[in-house]
C-alpha positions as a printed Julia matrix, in Angstrom:
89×3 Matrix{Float64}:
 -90.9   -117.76  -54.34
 -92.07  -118.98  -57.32
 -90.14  -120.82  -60.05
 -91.11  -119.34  -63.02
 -88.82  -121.34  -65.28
 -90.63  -124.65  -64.85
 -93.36  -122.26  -65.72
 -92.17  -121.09  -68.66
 -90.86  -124.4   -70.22
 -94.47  -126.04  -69.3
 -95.38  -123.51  -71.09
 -93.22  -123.58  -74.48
 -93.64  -127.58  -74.32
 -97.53  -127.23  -74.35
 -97.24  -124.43  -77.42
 -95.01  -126.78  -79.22
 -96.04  -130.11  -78.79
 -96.96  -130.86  -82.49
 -93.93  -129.73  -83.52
 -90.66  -131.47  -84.26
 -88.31  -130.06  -81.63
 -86.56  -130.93  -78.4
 -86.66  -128.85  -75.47
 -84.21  -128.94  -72.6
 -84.48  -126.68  -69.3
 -81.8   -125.2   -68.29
 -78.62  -127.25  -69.56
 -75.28  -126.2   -68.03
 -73.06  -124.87  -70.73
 -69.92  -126.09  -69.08
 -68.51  -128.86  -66.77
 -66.74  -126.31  -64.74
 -67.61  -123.14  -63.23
 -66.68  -120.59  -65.65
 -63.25  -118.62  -64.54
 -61.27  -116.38  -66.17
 -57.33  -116.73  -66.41
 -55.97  -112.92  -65.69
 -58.06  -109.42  -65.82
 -55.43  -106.61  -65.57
 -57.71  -103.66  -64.4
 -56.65  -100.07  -64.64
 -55.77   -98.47  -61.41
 -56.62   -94.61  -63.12
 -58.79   -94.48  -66.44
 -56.04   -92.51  -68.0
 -52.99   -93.75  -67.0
 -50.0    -94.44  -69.44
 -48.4    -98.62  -69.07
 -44.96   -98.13  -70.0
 -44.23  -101.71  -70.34
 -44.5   -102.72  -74.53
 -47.12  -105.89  -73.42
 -49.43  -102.54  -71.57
 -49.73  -100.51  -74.15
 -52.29  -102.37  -75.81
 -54.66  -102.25  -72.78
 -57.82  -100.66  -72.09
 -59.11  -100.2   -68.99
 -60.15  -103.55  -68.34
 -58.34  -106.31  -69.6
 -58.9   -109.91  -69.57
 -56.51  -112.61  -70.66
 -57.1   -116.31  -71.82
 -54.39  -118.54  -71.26
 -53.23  -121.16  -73.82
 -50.25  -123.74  -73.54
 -47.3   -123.28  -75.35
 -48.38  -126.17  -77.32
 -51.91  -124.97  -78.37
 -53.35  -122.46  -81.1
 -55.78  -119.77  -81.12
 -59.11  -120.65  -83.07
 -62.24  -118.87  -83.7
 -63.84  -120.32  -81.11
 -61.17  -119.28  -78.36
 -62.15  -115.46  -79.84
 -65.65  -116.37  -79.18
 -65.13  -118.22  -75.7
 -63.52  -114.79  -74.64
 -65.74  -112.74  -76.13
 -68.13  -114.71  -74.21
 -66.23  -114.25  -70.77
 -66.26  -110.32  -71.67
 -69.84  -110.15  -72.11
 -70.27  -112.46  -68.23
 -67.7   -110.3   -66.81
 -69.63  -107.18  -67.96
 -72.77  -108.05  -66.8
């Protein structure tokens, strides 16, 4: 097996060595494993949820939990954007 990432970043560090930049191999993007709170899937693509909460859903659903005591910023809409993008891969 070879490990084509050392590879590549030997690679981009000899390309760029005259120029002003850092460059940092594969840096973890959390301190946790990444989870996600709730997905609510579908049972039947069509179904009908009766329930007011349900009515919004698609098929798949995922849901971010905050405290009571938090808010929702921009960057929670990104964060589960980002979880929808990981989950669909």
């Amino acid at each position: 097996m070879n490990d084509w990432h050392s590879d590549f970043v030997t690679a981009i560090k000899e390309e760029l060595k005259d120029e002003k930049v850092e460059i940092e191999q594969e840096e973890y993007l959390s301190k946790e494993p990444l989870r996600i709170d709730v997905i609510i899937i579908k049972k039947e693509k069509d179904v009908k949820i009766n329930k007011k909460i349900g009515q919004i859903f698609k098929r798949y659903n995922i849901i971010e939990y905050k405290s009571p005591d938090d808010y929702v910023s921009i960057d929670d809409y990104f964060k589960g954007l980002g979880y929808v993008y990981l989950y669909k891969s």
